[in-house]
Every structure is written in structure tokens, then in C-alpha cells.
C-alpha positions as YAML, in Angstrom:
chain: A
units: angstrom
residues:
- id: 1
  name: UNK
  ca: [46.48, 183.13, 88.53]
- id: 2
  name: UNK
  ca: [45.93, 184.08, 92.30]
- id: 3
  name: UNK
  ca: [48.23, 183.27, 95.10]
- id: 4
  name: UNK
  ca: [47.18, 183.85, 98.52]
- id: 5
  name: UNK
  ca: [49.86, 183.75, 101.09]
- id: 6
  name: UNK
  ca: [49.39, 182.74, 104.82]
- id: 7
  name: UNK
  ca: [50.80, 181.81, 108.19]
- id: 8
  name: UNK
  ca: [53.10, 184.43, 108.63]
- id: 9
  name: UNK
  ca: [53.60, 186.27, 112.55]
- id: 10
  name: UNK
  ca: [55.87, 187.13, 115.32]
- id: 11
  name: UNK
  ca: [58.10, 184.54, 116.07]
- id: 12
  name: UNK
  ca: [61.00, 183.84, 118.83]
- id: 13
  name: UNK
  ca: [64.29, 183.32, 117.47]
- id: 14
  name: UNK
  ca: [64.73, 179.12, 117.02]
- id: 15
  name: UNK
  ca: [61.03, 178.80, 116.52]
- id: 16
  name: UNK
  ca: [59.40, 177.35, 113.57]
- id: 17
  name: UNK
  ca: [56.51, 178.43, 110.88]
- id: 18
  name: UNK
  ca: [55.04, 177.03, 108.17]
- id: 19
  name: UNK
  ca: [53.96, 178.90, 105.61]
- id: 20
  name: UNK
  ca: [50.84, 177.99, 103.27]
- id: 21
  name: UNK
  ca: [49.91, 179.41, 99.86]
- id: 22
  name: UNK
  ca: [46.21, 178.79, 98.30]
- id: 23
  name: UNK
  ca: [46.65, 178.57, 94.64]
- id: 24
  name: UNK
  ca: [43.60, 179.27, 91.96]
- id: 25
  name: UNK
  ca: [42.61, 180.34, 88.60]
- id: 26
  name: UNK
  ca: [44.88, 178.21, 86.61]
- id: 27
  name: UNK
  ca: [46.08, 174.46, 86.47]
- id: 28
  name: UNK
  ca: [48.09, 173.99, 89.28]
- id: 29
  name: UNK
  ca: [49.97, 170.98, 88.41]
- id: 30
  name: UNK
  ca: [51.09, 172.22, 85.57]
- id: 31
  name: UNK
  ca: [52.87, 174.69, 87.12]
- id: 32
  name: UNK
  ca: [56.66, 175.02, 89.56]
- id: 33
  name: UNK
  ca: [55.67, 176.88, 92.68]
- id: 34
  name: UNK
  ca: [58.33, 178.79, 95.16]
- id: 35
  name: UNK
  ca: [58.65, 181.04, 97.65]
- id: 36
  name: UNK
  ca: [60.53, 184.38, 97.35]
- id: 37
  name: UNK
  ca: [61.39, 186.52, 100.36]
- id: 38
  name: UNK
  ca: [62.19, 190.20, 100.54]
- id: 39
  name: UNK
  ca: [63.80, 191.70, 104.02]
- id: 40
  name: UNK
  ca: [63.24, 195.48, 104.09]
- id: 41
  name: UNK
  ca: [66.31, 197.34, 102.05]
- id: 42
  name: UNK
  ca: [67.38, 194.23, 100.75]
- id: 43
  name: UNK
  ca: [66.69, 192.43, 97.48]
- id: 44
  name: UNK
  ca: [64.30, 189.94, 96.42]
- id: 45
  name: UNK
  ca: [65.52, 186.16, 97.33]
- id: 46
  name: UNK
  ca: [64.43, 182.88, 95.94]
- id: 47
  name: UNK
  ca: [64.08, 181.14, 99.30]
- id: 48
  name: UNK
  ca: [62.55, 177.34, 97.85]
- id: 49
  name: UNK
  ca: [61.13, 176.30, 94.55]
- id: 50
  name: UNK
  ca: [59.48, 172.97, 93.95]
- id: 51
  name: UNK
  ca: [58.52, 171.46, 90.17]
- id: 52
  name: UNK
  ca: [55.83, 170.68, 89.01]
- id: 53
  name: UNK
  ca: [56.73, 167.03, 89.18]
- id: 54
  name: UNK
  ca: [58.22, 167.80, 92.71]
- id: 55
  name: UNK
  ca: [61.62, 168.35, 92.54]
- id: 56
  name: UNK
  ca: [62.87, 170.72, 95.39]
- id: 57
  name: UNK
  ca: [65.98, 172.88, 95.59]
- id: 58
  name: UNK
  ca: [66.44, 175.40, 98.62]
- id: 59
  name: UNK
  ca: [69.15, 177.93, 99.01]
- id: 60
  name: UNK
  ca: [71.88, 176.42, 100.03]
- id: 61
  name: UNK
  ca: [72.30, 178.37, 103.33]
- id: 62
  name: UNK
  ca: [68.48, 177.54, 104.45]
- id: 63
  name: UNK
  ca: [68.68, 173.68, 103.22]
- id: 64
  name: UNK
  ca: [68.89, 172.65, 106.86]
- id: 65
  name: UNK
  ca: [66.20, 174.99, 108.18]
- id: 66
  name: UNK
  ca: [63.50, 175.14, 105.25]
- id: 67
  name: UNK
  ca: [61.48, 172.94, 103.14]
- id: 68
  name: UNK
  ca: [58.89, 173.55, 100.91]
- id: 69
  name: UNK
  ca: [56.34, 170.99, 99.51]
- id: 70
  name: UNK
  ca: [53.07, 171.39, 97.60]
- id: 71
  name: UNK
  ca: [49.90, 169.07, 97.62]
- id: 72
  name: UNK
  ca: [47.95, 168.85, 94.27]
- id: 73
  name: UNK
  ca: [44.57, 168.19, 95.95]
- id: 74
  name: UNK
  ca: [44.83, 171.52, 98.12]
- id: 75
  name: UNK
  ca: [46.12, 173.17, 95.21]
- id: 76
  name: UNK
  ca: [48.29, 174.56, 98.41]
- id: 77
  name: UNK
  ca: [52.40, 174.89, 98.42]
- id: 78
  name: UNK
  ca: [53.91, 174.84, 101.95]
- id: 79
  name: UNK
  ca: [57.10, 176.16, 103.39]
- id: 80
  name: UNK
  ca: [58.48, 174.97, 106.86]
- id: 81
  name: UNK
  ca: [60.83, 177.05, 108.50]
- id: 82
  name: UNK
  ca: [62.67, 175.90, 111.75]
- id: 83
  name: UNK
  ca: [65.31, 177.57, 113.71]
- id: 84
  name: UNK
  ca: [64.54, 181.21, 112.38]
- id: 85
  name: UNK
  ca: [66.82, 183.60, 113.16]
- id: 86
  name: UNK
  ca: [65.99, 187.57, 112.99]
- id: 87
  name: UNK
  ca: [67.61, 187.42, 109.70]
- id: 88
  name: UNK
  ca: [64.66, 185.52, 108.49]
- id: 89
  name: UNK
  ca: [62.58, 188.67, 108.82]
- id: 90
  name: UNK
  ca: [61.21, 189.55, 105.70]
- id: 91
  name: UNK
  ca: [57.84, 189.51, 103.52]
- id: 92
  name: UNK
  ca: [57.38, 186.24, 102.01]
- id: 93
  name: UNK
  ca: [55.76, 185.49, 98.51]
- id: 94
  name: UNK
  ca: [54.47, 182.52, 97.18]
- id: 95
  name: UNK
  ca: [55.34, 182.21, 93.18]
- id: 96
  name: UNK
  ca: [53.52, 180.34, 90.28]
- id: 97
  name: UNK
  ca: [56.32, 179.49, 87.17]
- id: 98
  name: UNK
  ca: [55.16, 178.78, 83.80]
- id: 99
  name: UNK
  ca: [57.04, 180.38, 80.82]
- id: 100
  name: UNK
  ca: [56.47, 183.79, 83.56]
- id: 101
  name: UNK
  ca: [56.26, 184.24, 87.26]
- id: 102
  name: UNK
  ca: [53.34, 185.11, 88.59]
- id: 103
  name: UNK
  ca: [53.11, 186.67, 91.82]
- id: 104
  name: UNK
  ca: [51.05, 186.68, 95.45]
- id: 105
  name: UNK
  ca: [50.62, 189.39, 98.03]
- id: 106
  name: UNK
  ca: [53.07, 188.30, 100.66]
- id: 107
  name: UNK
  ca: [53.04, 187.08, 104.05]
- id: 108
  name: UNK
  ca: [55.26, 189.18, 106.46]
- id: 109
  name: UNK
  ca: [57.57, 186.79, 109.25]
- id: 110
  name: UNK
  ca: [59.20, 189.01, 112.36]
- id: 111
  name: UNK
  ca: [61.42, 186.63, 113.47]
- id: 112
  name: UNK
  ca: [62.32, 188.54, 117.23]
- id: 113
  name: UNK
  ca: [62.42, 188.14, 120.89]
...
């Protein structure tokens, strides 16, 4: 399994991002993808996960803000963020599920002015 996380930068506060993760080595489809975030000193937060068959659920406090969405062709999973705030700031990692998760190097988002 490789993950390869991208799109991540400086950012204004109320701007938007959209993350993209480049999936290989193993059957995508078969597989839920999400996106875990880590701000520094904090813990590790599941952010967005999406099924294989493309069922979403985002943390409740991001539901307005974030949404993630995968594309079997690409073998690519997405997150859009919108209206980041400096508490967005963190590393973000893009996840493959399947009986274990399997995990990405990260993407680091400075949300700041």
C-alpha cells in the first residue's frame, strides 16, 4: 500500500484547499479511505472517512467546512477544506482501511495570516 499526500501550503484564514492523495500497490476499491490530521502537541484526529462504496462521515464540527470524496479511476481520495481557521493547522494524512490502517507521509496545512 502507498499513499502519497498532496496540496498542502500556507493559507489565509477563510481560504480553501483541497487536498489530494495518490493511492497504489493494492486494490483501491476495495478499500475505505480517510484523512487523519495531527496539529503539533495534540493528538491524532480522524478528520473524513469515505467507504469503499462511498459513504462519507466528517467530524461533526468540520461537516460544514470539509468534504472528502475519492474517484476510482484516479485511484485518488480528495479533501476540500473551506473557511480554515488557524486551528486547522496541522499535518494531514491520507489513510487506506481494510481489516488495518495503512498509512501516508502527510501533507502539512499552515492555516495563518
Amino acid at each position: 500500500v502507498q499513499l502519497q499526500a498532496y496540496g498542502g501550503g500556507l493559507v489565509q484564514p477563510g481560504g480553501s484547499l483541497r487536498l489530494s492523495c495518490a493511492a497504489s500497490g493494492f486494490t483501491f476499491d476495495n478499500y475505505d479511505m480517510s484523512w487523519v490530521r495531527q496539529a503539533p502537541g495534540k493528538e491524532r484526529e480522524l478528520v473524513a472517512r469515505i467507504s469503499a462504496s462511498g459513504s462519507v462521515s466528517i467530524l461533526d464540527s468540520m461537516k460544514d467546512r470539509f468534504d472528502i470524496s475519492r474517484d476510482g479511476v484516479k485511484n485518488a481520495v480528495f479533501l476540500q477544506m473551506s473557511s480554515l481557521k488557524p486551528e486547522d493547522t496541522a499535518v494531514y494524512y491520507c489513510t487506506a482501511i481494510w481489516l488495518k490502517m495503512y498509512w501516508g507521509q502527510g501533507t502539512q496545512v499552515t492555516v495563518s495570516s
